[in-house]
Phi, psi and omega in degrees: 000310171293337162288324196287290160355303215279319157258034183249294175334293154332318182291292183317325159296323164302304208295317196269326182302262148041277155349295204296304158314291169247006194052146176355144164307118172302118195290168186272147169293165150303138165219126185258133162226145176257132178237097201273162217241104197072046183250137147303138194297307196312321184327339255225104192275353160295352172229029161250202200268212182309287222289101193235150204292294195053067192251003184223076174269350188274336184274325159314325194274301174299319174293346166289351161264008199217219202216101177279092218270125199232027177233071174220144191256119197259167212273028178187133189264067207185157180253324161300332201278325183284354186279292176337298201283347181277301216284338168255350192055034162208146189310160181299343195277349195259302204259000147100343174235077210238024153206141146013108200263126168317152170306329196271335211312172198227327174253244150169209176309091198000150180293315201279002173278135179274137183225153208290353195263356170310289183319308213277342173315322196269319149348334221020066167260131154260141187254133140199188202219124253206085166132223203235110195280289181077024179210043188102103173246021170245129177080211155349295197299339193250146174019290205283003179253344168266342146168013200260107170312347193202140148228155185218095181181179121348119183265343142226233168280164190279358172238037192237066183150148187243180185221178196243005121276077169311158184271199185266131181219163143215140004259146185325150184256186150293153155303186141327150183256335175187178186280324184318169161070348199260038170278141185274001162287346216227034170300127154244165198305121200287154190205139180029035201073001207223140177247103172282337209227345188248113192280143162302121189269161151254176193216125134247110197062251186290303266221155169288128173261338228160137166185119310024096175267144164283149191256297248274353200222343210282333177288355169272330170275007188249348179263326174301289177323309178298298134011296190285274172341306194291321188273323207273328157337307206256031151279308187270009189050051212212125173280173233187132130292130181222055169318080211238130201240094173337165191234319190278139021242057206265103180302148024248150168353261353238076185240171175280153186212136196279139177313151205034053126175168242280340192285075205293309202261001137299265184334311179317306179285330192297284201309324151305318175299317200302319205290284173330339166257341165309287185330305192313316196310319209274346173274308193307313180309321182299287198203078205283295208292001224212042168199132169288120176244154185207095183276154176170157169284130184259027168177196177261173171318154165268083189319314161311349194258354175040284169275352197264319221224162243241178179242130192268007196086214176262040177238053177276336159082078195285321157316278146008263170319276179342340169233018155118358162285219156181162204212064187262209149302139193078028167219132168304336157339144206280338168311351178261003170212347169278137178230142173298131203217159197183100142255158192217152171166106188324123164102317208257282155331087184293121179328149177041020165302140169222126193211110169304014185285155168291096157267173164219157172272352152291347152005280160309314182330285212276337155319295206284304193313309159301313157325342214229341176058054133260135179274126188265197184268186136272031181282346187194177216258171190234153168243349168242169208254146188279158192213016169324327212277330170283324163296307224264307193253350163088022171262227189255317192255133218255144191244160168254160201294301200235168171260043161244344184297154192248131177301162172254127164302144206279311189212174197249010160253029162258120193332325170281031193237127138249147196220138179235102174256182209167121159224170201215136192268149165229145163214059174259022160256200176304310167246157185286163185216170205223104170276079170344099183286306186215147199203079177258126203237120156290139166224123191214049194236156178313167152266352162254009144331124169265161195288136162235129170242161179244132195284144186266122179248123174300123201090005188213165171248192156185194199248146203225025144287147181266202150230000000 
């Protein structure tokens, strides 16, 4: 008995030493990622000149505590198809979503696509998700059958569905016309851009919470909620993805707004920010050093929409413009995909920091997956890149991960590119503009191709996929 003793004391002693030795099992990070809706790179008051707005000061804060990434791009100027490819790391021509899924649509984002909150689920990540999913919402297809425990949000757009206080739109829609009919299986064909008969339902997880939902309210419940998540995360100790995808700057409006004045999509970016200073506040309490928060966009401003809509910045696409366009969202232009981007994360993310490197939101995919020593599978091919090196070490460029990753094309003069533009005119503005209707790039080039980009010039565009 006493020999026995005596070396089960001996294990334990190895065991603690061991322990002692190399340290704790390292906890997996956190990941908030914000992804807001129709914003502009200019929105952004850290990517304007001197004379700056200060319609974003907590997203202003953060990047003096984080990392402002300022060439970085969502990966499509459309909103299902760029949500899909960050949630898959691979183009709509790979995953299967290369337009815009409907109130009527009956399916979504292919079954056989794997998606990161799946990959981190498996993981023992609690996944959830805040906001406008936008990639199928019957059966299968929503949120919570793709890889999320929890969801609270828009099951697409905010203007896909009437409310009985409309927000600010143009052109403005109607409330509801009556309670009948607003069920959500029971969409009906959209008039005039505008849904009189189908109320915007909210969802928590399978089931209509509201339908009608008030916009007027909705960002407090999406800050409460987010809040809420973040906390009851670090009661169980358990890491988290906490995806959360803004209803702003989507029309129609809806912010509070102080008498005399006028400025609907200003107050609209105030009230985002604040929502974007909720998050941060209540993840610094929780677990400041031990979580990645990540803002970014899934496409540019809706140019069309005239006052209701964000600023590209100095990437307005002086060709473009010049013959009556414009070069916002639904355009390859670079105003329809570079978006303001702002990572943060205390300890890891070195403070007041910028970096040009050429990203993507498929990006996030293979980041995260590394960052979290997930592997994803291997069956099929990837379009985005790990970019751990750029966040964590500030180096200029993103390395790929395997010698199986598939390069990005640099530009649309590579002999293996074929590209079809096709424009259709709007004048629901002052002057008519030329809207990029459809802009389809095959991408079919080797993989020993060397990289190339065409330099992005201000006041100009250019084409900013990679190899």
């Amino acid at each position: 008995m006493a020999e026995a003793f005596s070396a089960w004391m001996l294990v334990c002693g190895l065991l603690l030493h061991t322990v002692s030795r190399h340290g704790a099992p390292a906890k997996k990070p956190n990941f908030i990622i914000i992804l807001a809706d129709d914003i502009g790179w200019g929105d952004l008051d850290a990517n304007q000149g001197e004379e700056k707005s200060n319609n974003t000061p907590h997203l202003n804060l953060m990047a003096e505590q984080g990392l402002r990434l300022t060439d970085f791009h969502s990966p499509a100027s459309t909103c299902s198809p760029s949500r899909a490819a960050m949630l898959t790391g691979r183009y709509g021509l790979r995953n299967g979503v290369t337009r815009n899924f409907a109130a009527r649509s009956v399916a979504g984002l292919p079954l056989s696509e794997v998606t990161l909150p799946r990959l981190l689920q498996e993981a023992a990540y609690h996944t959830a998700m805040i906001g406008k999913w936008h990639l199928g919402h019957n059966g299968p297809y929503g949120p919570t059958s793709r890889g999320f425990d929890y969801y609270l949000g828009i099951p697409y757009s905010n203007d896909m569905g009437c409310t009985d206080v409309p927000g600010h739109n143009l052109p403005q829609c109607p409330a509801c016309e009556s309670s009948e009919g607003t069920r959500l299986q029971r969409s009906a064909r959209a008039r005039g851009g505008c849904y009189s008969k189908v109320g915007l339902p909210l969802m928590e997880n399978r089931s209509i919470v509201e339908q009608p939902l008030d916009l007027w309210t909705l960002t407090e419940r999406y800050a409460s909620a987010a809040t809420g998540i973040i906390h009851a995360a670090r009661q169980r100790g358990q890491p988290y993805l906490l995806y959360v995808a803004l209803a702003h700057m989507h029309v129609p409006l809806a912010p509070p707004l102080h008498p005399h004045s006028g400025d609907v999509y200003a107050a609209s970016l105030r009230e985002m920010d604040r929502l974007v200073g909720a998050v941060k506040s209540a993840s610094d309490a929780a677990d400041k050093d031990n979580t990645l928060i990540l803002f970014t966009g899934d496409n540019g401003p809706w140019e069309r929409k005239c006052q209701y809509s964000g600023s590209v910045g100095p990437f307005v696409g002086k060709w473009q413009t010049s013959r009556g366009g414009g070069s916002a969202k639904q355009t390859t232009w670079e105003g329809g995909h570079r978006v303001p981007t702002v990572a943060y994360w205390p300890g890891r993310i070195p403070a007041n920091t910028t970096n040009s490197a050429l990203l993507s939101g498929m990006d996030i995919f293979p980041t995260l997956l590394s960052l979290a020593e997930v592997a994803p599978p291997s069956d099929r091919r990837y379009d985005g890149i790990d970019a751990t090196n750029v966040l964590l070490r500030g180096e200029p460029a993103a390395r790929e991960r395997s010698s199986g990753q598939v390069r990005r094309l640099a530009d649309s003069s590579h002999e293996d590119t074929q590209s079809f533009l096709h424009h259709r005119c709007e004048s629901n503005c002052a002057r008519p503009r030329c809207i990029a209707a459809s802009h389809v790039t095959r991408v079919l080039a080797s993989s020993q191709a060397p990289p190339r980009r065409a330099a992005a010039q201000p006041g100009g565009s250019s084409s900013t996929t990679r190899r």
